[in-house]
Residue frames relative to the residue before (quaternion, step in Angstrom):
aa qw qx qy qz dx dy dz
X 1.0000 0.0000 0.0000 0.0000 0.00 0.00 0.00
X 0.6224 0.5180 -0.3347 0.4819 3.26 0.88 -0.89
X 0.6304 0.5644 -0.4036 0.3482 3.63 0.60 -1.04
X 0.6210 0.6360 -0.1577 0.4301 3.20 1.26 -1.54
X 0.6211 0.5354 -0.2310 0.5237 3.74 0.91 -0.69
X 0.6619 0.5458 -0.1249 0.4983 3.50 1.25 -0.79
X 0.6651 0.6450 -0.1244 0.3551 2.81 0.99 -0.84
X 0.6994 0.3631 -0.0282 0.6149 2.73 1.56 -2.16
X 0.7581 0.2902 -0.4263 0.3992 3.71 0.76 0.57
X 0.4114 0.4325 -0.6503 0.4699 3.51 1.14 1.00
X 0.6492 0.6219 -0.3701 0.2341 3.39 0.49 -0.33
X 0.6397 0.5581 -0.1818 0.4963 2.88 1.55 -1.15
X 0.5466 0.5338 -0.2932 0.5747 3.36 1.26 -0.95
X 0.6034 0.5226 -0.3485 0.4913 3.87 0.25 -0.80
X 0.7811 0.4086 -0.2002 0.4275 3.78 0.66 -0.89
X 0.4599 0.6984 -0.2470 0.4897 3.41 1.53 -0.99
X 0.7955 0.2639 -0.1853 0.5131 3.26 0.71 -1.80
X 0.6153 0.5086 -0.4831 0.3597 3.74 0.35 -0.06
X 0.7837 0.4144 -0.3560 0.2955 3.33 0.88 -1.05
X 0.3884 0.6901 -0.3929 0.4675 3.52 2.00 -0.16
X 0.6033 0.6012 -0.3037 0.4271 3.80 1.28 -0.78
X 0.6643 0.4277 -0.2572 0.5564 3.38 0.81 -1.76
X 0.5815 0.5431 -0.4652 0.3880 4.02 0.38 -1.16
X 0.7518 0.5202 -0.2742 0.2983 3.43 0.38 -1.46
X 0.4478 0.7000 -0.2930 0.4729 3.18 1.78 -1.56
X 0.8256 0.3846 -0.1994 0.3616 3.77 -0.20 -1.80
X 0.5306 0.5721 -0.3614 0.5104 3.43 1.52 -0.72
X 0.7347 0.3908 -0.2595 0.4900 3.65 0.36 -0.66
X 0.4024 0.5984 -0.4508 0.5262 3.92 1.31 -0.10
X 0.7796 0.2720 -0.1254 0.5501 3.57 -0.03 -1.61
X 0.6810 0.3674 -0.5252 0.3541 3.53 -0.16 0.27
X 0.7212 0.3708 -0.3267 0.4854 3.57 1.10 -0.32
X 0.3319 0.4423 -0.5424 0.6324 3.88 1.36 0.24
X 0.6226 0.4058 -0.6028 0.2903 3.83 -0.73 -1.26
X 0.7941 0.4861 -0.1560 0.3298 3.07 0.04 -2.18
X 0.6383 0.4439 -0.4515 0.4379 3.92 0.60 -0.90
X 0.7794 0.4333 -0.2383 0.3848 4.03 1.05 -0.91
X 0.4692 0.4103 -0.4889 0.6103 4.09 1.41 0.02
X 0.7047 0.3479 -0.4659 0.4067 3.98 -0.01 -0.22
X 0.8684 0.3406 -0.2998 0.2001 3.06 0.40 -0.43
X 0.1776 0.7216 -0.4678 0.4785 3.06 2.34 0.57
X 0.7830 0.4305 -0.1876 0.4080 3.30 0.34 -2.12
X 0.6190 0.5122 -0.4296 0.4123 3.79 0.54 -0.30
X 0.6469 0.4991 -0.3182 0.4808 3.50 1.25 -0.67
X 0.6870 0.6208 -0.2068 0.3162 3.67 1.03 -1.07
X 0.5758 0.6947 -0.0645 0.4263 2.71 1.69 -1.69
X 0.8740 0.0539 0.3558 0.3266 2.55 -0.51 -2.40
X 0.3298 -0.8862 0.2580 0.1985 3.16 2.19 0.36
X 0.2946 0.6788 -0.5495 0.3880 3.41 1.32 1.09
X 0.4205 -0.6303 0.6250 0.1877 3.29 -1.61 0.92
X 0.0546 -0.7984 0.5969 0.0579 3.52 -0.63 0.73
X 0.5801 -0.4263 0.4716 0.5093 4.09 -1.07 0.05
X 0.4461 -0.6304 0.6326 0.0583 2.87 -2.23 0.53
X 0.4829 0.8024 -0.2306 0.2642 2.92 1.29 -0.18
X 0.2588 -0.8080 0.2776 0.4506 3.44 0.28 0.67
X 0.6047 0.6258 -0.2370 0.4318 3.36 1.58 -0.63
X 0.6974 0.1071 -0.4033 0.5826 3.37 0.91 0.36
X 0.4244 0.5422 -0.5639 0.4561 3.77 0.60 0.54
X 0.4804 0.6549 -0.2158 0.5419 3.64 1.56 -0.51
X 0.8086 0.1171 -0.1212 0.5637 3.54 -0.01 -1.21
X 0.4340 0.6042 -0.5299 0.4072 4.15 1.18 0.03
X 0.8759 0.2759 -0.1964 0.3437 3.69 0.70 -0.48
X 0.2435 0.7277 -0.3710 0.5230 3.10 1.87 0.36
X 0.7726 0.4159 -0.1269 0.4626 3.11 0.49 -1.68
X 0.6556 0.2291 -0.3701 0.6171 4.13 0.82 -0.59
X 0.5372 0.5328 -0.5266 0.3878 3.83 -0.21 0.48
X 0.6760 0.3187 -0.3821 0.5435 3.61 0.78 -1.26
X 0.6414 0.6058 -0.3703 0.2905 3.70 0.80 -0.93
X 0.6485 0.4453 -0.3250 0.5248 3.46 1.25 -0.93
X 0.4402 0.6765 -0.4011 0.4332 3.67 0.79 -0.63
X 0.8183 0.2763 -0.1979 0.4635 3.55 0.28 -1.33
X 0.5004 0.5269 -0.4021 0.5571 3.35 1.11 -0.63
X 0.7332 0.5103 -0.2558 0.3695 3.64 -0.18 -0.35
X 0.5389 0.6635 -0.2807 0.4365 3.37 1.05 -0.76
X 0.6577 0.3719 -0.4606 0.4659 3.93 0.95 -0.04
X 0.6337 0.6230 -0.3385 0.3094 3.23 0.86 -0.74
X 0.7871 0.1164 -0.2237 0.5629 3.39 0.79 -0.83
X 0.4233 0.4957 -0.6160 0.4424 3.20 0.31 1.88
X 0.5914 0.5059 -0.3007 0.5513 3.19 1.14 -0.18
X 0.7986 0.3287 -0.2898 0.4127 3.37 1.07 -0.71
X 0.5373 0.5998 -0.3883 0.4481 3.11 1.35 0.13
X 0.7473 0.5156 -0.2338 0.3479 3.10 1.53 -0.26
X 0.6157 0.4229 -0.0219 0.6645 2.95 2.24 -1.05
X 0.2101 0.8253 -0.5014 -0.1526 3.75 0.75 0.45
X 0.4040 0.7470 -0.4796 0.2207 3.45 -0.18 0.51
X 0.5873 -0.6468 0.3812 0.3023 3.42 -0.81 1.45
X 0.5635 0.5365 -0.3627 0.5128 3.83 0.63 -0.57
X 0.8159 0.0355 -0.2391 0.5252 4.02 0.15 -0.47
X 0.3646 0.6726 -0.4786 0.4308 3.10 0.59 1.60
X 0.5785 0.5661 -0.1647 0.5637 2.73 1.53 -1.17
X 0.5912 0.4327 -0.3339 0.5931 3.62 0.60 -1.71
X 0.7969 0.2783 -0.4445 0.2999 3.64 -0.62 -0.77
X 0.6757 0.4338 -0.4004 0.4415 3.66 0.45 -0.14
X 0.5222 0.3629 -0.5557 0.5355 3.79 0.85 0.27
X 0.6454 0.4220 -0.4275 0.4718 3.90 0.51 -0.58
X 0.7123 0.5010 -0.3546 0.3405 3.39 0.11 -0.38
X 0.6440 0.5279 -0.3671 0.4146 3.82 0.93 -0.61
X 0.7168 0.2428 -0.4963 0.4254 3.89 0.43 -0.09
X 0.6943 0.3928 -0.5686 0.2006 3.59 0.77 0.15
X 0.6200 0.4787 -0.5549 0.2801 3.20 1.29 0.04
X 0.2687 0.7959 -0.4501 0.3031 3.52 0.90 0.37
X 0.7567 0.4563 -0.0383 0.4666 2.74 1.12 -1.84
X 0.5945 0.5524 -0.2992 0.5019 3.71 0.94 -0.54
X 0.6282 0.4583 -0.3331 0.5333 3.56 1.31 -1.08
X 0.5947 0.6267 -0.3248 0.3848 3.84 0.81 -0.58
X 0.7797 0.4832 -0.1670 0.3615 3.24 0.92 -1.38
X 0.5679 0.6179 -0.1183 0.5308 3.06 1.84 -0.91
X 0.7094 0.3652 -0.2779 0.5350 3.58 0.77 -0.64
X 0.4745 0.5676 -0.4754 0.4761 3.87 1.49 -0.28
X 0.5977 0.6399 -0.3157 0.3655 3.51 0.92 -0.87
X 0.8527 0.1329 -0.1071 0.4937 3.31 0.62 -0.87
X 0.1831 0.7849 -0.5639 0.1802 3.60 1.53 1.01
X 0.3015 -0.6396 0.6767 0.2052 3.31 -1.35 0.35
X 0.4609 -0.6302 0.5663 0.2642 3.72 -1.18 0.52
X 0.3097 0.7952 -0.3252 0.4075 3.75 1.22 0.69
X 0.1566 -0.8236 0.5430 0.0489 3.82 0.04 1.30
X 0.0417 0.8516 -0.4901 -0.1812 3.77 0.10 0.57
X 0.3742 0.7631 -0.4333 0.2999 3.64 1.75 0.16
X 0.4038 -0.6685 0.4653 0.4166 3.45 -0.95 0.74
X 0.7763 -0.3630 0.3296 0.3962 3.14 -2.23 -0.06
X 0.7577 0.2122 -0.1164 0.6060 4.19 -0.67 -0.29
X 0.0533 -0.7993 0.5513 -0.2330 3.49 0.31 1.60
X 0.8877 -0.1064 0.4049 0.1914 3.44 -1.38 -0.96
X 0.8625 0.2351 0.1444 0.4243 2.37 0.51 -2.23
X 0.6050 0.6271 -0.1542 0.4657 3.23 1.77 -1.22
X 0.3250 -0.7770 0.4638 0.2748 3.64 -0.58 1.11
């Protein structure tokens, strides 16, 4: 019996830790869908760039500003790790919004499509 009891909690453990794997797995899915589909809302809203629909590159569109914001980010919380103090916290997050601004910009050029979605007798059109 005992053996049996053992058994059933490597097992259980064995299952525990996989589904912590897959959980972690799908969590990282939707955070790079979230992110690949608010930029590319905001690239359209913004800066009126057509981007794919695809979910697969709406998929690897936010992959790509995550690792980008990731690195982009990396002074800041060296500085704050270096300066803790709520005051150049603040400053760095007013410095920080046009570049993430800019990082979201550069990133949605990446995955511009060559797609006009503007109607006919526009602006621009005589």
């Amino acid at each position: 019996m005992f053996i049996l009891i053992i058994g059933w909690a490597l097992v259980l453990g064995f299952l525990i830790a996989i589904g912590y794997i897959i959980g972690l797995l799908i969590g990282f899915v939707i955070l790079g869908l979230a992110l690949g589909y608010i930029n590319s809302f905001l690239a359209d809203a913004v800066w009126e760039m057509g981007t794919d629909n695809k979910i697969v590159t709406r998929f690897f569109h936010g992959v790509l500003l995550f690792i980008v914001l990731l690195i982009a980010e990396l002074p800041m919380l060296a500085i704050n790790y270096v300066f803790p103090h709520w005051l150049i916290i603040v400053i760095m997050f007013l410095i920080y919004v046009p570049i993430h601004g800019f990082v979201g910009l550069k990133v949605a050029e990446v995955f511009e499509t060559s797609v006009n979605y503007q109607e006919e007798g526009g602006y621009w059109e005589d």
